[in-house]
C-alpha positions in Angstrom: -28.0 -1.1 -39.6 -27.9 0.2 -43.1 -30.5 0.9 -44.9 -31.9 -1.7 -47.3 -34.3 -1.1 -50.4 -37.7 -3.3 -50.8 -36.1 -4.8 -54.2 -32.9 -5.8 -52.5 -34.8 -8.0 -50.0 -37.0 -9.1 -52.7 -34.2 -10.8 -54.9 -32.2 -11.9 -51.6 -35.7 -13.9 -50.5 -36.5 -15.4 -54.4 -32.6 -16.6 -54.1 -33.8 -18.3 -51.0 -36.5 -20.1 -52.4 -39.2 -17.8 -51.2 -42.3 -16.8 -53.9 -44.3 -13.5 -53.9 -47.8 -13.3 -53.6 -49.8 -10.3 -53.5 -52.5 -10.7 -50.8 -56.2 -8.6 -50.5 -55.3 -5.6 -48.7 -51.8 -3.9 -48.2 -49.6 -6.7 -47.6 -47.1 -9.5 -49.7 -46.1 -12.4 -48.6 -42.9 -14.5 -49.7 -43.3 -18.5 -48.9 -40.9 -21.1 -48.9 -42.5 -24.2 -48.5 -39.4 -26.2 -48.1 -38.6 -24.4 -45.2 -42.1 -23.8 -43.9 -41.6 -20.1 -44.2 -43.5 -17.1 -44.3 -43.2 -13.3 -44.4 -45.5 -10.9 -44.1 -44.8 -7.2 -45.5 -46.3 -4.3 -46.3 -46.8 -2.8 -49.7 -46.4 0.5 -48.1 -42.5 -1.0 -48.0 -42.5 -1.5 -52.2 -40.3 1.5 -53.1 -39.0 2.6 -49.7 -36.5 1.0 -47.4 -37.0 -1.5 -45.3 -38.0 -0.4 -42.0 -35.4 -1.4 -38.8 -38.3 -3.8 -37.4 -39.7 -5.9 -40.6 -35.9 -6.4 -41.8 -35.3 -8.1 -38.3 -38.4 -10.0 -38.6 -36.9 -11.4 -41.6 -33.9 -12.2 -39.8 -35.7 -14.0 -37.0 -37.8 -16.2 -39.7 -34.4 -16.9 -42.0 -32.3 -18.2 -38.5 -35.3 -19.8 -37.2 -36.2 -21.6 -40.0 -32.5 -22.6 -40.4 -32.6 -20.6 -43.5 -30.0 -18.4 -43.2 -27.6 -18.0 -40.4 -27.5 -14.7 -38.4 -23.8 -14.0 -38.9 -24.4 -14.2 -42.7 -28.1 -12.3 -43.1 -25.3 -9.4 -40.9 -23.2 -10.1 -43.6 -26.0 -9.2 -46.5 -27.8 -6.5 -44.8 -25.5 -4.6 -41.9 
């Protein structure tokens, strides 16, 4: 997996549909209503690339959601 920056997956989940919000603590969420969808990162991410685990969370949310297909978040992000 290569490595992805916190701004790439930014834009690639607001092209989605997805809004930020900054949350009380150390986290930012992106929800898409229309799809029932929510992510949970940390701000610890914001400047850094996305750790192996969260950027597979994302994947699971996106397929599950029937957001994105696996094949094409591969496409983006591998």
């Amino acid at each position: 997996m290569r490595k992805i920056h916190f701004e790439q997956l930014r834009q690639t989940l607001k092209q989605l549909g997805f809004k930020e919000n900054l949350v009380k603590g150390s986290h930012i969420t992106f929800n898409n209503p229309q799809a029932d969808a929510l992510i949970v990162l940390s701000t610890h991410q914001q400047g850094d690339n996305i750790r192996p685990a969260y950027l597979r969370m994302v994947e699971k949310v996106l397929e599950g959601k029937g957001i994105m297909k696996r094949k094409q978040f591969e496409s983006i992000f591998h």
